[in-house]
C-alpha positions, 0 to 999 in steps of 0.5 A, a space after each residue: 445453540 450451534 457451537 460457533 455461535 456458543 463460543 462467541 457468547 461465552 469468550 468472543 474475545 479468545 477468538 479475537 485473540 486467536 484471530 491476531 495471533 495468527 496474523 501477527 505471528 504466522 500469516 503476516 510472515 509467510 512468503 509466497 510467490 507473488 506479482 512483484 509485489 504490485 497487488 496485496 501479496 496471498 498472506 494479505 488476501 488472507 488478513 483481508 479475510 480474517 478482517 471480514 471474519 472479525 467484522 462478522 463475529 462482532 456483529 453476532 455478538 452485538 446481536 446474540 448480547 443486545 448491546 452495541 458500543 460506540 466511541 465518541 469519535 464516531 461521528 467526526 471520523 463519519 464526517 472525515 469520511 463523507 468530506 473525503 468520500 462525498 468529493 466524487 459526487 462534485 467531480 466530473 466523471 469517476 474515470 476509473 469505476 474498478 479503482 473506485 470501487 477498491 479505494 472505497 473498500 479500503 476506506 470503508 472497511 477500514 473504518 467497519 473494521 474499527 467499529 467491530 473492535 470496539 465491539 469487544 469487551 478488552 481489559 489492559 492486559 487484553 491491550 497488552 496482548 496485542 502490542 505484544 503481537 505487534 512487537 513478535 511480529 517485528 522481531 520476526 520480521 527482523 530475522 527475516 530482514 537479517 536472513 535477507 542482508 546476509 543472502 542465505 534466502 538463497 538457502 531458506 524460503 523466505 521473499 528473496 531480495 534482488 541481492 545480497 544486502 537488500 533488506 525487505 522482509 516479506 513486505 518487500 519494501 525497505 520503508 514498510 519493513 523499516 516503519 513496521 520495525 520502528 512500531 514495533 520498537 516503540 511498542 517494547 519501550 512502552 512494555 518495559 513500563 509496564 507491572 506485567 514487565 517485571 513478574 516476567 522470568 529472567 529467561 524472558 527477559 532476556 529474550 525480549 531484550 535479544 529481540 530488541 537488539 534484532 529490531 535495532 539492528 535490522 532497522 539500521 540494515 534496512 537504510 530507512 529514512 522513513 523508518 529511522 525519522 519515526 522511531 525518532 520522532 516516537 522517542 521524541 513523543 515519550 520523552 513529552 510524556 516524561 510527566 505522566 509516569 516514565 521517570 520511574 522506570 527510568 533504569 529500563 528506559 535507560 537500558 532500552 536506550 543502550 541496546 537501541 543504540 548498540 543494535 543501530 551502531 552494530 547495522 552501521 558497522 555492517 553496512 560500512 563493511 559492506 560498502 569498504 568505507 572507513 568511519 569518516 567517509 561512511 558517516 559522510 555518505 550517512 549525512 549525505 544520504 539525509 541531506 542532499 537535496 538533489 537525490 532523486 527519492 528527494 526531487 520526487 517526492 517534492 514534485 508529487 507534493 508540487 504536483 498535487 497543490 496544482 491539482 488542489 488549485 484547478 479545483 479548490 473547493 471539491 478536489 478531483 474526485 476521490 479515487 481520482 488521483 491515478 487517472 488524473 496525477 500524470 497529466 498534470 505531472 507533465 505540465 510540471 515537467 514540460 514547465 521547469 527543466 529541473 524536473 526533467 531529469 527525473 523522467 515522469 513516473 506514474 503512481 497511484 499515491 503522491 506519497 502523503 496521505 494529506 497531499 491525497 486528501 487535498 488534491 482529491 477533495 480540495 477544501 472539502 477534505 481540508 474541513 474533514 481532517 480538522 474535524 477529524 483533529 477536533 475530535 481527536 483533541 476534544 477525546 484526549 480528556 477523556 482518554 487521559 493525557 498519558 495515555 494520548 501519549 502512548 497512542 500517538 507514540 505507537 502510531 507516530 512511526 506509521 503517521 510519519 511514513 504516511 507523510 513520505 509514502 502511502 503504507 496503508 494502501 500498500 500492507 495490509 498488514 499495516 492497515 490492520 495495525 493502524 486500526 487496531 491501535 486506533 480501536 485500543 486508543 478509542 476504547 476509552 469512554 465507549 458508551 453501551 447501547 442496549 439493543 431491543 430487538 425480538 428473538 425472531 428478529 435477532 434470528 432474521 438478522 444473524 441469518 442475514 450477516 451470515 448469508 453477507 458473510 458467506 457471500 463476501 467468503 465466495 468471492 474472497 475465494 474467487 478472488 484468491 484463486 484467480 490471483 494465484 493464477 494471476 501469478 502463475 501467468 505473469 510468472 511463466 510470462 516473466 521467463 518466457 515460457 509459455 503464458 496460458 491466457 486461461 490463467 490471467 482471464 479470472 483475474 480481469 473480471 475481479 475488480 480488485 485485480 481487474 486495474 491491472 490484470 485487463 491491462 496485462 491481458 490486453 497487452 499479451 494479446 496484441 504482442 500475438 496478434 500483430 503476427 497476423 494482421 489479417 486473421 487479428 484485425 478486429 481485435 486490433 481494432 478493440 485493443 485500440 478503442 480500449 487504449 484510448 479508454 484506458 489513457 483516461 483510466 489509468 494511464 500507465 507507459 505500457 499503454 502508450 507503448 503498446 498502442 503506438 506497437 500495434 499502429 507501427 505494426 498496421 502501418 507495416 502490414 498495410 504500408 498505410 502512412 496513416 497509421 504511422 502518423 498516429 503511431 507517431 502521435 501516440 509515441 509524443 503522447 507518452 513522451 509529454 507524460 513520461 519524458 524518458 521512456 527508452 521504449 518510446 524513444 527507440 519505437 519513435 526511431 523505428 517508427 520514422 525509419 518504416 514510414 521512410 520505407 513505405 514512402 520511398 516504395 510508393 515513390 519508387 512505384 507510383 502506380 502501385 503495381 509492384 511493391 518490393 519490401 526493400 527500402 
């Protein structure tokens, strides 16, 4: 028996182990240079793979074992998946195949993911090992965090912040960091209650409530809401749970508690000094920060709910379509805008999300999605016997500062890191009450298919790679484009024939070769002409300003070159199609001017010269 193979019959569960210590305490941190943070970042691209690689040893060990287990919960989450999924089959069109075919690898390999774990035979202490790597992983995203507040990622290569005092981690983004932080304090609240608390060294215990005071005080840096309302929320869930058992740890919940409080209260100190506030008006600026209705993050986000009910009620009973969303959100957006001015200040803005997963669900399958979650729900309810009121607790407090960033942002689909740990803790969740199946298959027939899984596993490996490689190209192109330094357009091309990349790479591509080809009309025109077939596709697609932009650019530019009136009225007309969308795009609004002012020219010429016989480029 090959080695690898030996290794998963004797202990696959050590592999499993090594795989999340990796993630956790290593990949899940390291900081490369990436797209602004647009696409999953290289370390993501990696914990994509080790998800594979993790799917691909369960399956040999089902096969090597003869056993397969399973959760009760199987066929309600099969069933929210196909309510969600099976909505595209009632839509019109899939407007953009390369979106489609991404959002159907995050909701399905999510859930294949879920069933390998449960494929692994996991003890308590096994559970407790991983939340352990989860709360590591925060501490350490924490000091990131704290490195960042001060500026010294000037002097230490950790992702650089935009300025001193902007926290992000590697994730970027204060509301990831935050919620990331806040799980992985909910997590040391439950690992104080445990027996393998108390056998730890007084040096470990000090440490981990050092670690603690790091998170605290970090999530106090990050001025999160999303962050600070979960883990509040997450209290709030342990403090339900009184009955099952925490009171008798109630001296360590009591201190967690006061080092909780002293790591926010010592964020707040800093941030009051960096803003030079004394108490009372920084902690008037706090209550303003949670209450004031009218702060744009607040408008927004109510205009993306707004948004999503109107597309819910077009097409109540199917939704959109799933993966729709995108193509479909900015229209629909606009007539909100163009209906009610106390929506204009905020100018339109494209997104992929409307910042809460139940809004995504509703807008894309309508009712049908609706039924999916409530027997999703049903299921969940019907497990909590089964899994024991204590422990539903527990889980539901590990996931609830995760659930509560869902409902104002869409932090699976942006951190894979994240996406990880909301399955693992929903694996460890459903564990409980697993049923094995023994499997009788023949040895030829066991070999048959371990040749099969390993030749998928090779392929997936093969194309992971390409992917890998054409993204760290993509970077390199957009990084050298970025400063303006010479962009090699080799570097960027990979990227547009990878579908995962493709959305935002062609676009990219697109758009820098008709920057250089309207320098030379003549020797472009039949590229031109294909850019302008593709940006009347791509408003269907994904209708981003750029496109707008870059297709008004290049009629402006035909228009001059050819002084054709033609060309400036659709110049004319693709610069108020991107206004009705983005009502406060600056580039429109100035391309709209200078539109006006070429066309004004060239009919002042042809004034000057009617029989077109001499024509002078002076207006």
């Amino acid at each position: 028996m090959p080695p690898f193979l030996f290794a998963i019959v004797k202990s696959p569960e050590k592999i499993l182990f090594s795989l999340l210590l990796l993630v956790f305490v290593l990949v899940g941190h390291i900081y490369l240079p990436n797209i602004g943070g647009i696409l999953a970042k290289q370390n993501e691209l990696i914990i994509w793979f080790i998800s594979g690689l993790i799917v691909f040893i369960s399956s040999l060990k089902v096969l090597i074992k003869k056993s397969f287990r399973e959760s009760p919960q199987n066929v309600y989450v099969f069933l929210f998946v196909a309510c969600w999924l099976g909505s595209s089959l009632f839509s019109e069109a899939i407007y953009n195949q390369d979106l489609f075919l991404t959002q159907c690898f995050w909701l399905l390999g999510g859930v294949v993911l879920w069933i390998s774990l449960l494929q692994f035979e996991l003890a308590e202490k096994d559970e407790l090992i991983f939340l352990s790597l989860i709360f590591i992983s925060a501490v350490i995203e924490s000091l990131i965090g704290i490195i960042q507040f001060f500026g010294l990622y000037k002097y230490i290569p950790v992702t650089p912040s935009p300025a001193e005092g902007i926290v992000g981690g590697v994730f970027q983004q204060k509301n990831l960091f935050a919620s990331w932080i806040a799980t992985g304090a909910v997590v040391s609240l439950y690992i104080i209650t445990t027996p393998h608390f108390k056998n730890l060294t007084s040096s470990k215990k000090i440490l981990f409530w050092i670690g603690v005071f790091t998170i605290t005080h970090s999530l106090a840096l990050a001025q999160s809401r999303a962050g600070l309302i979960g883990i509040v929320l997450a209290i709030g869930v342990v403090v339900l749970a009184k009955k099952t058992g925490l009171q008798n740890f109630r001296d360590k919940i009591i201190i967690w508690l006061i080092i909780f409080v002293l790591g926010l209260t010592s964020g707040f100190t800093l941030l009051k000094f960096q803003y030079k506030l004394s108490v009372e008006k920084f902690t008037e600026k706090q209550l303003s920060w949670f209450t004031d209705p009218n702060q744009t993050t607040y408008k927004e986000r109510i205009l993306m709910l707004k948004t999503s009910v109107d597309m819910f009620l077009e097409k109540p009973l199917t939704g959109q379509g799933f993966g729709n969303f995108p193509s479909l959100y900015a229209y629909y957006q606009a007539k909100n805008i163009k209906a009610d001015d106390y929506w204009k200040s905020l100018g339109g803005s494209f997104t992929h999300h409307p910042h809460n997963e139940i809004a995504l669900i509703v807008a894309e399958s309508g009712i049908l999605g609706l039924i999916g979650m409530a027997i999703l729900l049903l299921g969940l309810v019907r497990f909590v016997p089964t899994m024991g009121i204590p422990n539903a607790f527990k889980y539901l407090a590990f996931l609830t500062p995760l659930l509560f960033h869902t409902l104002v942002e869409y932090p699976l689909h942006n951190s894979v890191l994240h996406w990880l740990s909301f399955i693992l803790i929903f694996a460890l969740a459903t564990r409980h009450a697993v049923k094995e199946t023994k499997i009788n298959i023949s040895p030829k027939l066991t070999i048959t298919l371990s040749i099969l899984f390993s030749c998928l596993f090779i392929l997936f490996s093969v194309y992971w790679v390409k992917t890998y490689v054409a993204y760290n190209q993509f970077v390199i192109w957009f990084n050298e484009y970025s400063y303006g330094k010479n962009a090699k357009v080799q570097n960027l091309e990979p990227a547009t024939k990878n579908f995962y990349l493709r959305p935002l790479a062609k676009p990219m591509l697109m758009f820098a070769k008709a920057e250089e080809a309207v320098k030379d009309v003549d020797k472009n025109k039949e590229f031109l002409n294909d850019f302008l077939n593709w940006s009347e596709m791509e408003k269907k697609r994904l209708p981003i300003p750029q496109v707008f932009q870059y297709e008004a650019y290049v009629f402006l530019n035909l228009g001059m070159h050819f002084k054709d009136i033609s060309y400036f009225k659709e110049a004319l007309k693709t610069a108020n199609e991107g206004l009705e969308l983005y009502n406060n795009d600056e580039f429109l609004k100035k391309l709209r001017k200078v539109i006006a002012v070429e066309a004004a020219k060239v009919i002042m010429n042809r004034l000057r010269y009617p029989q077109g016989k001499t024509f002078s480029n002076e207006p």
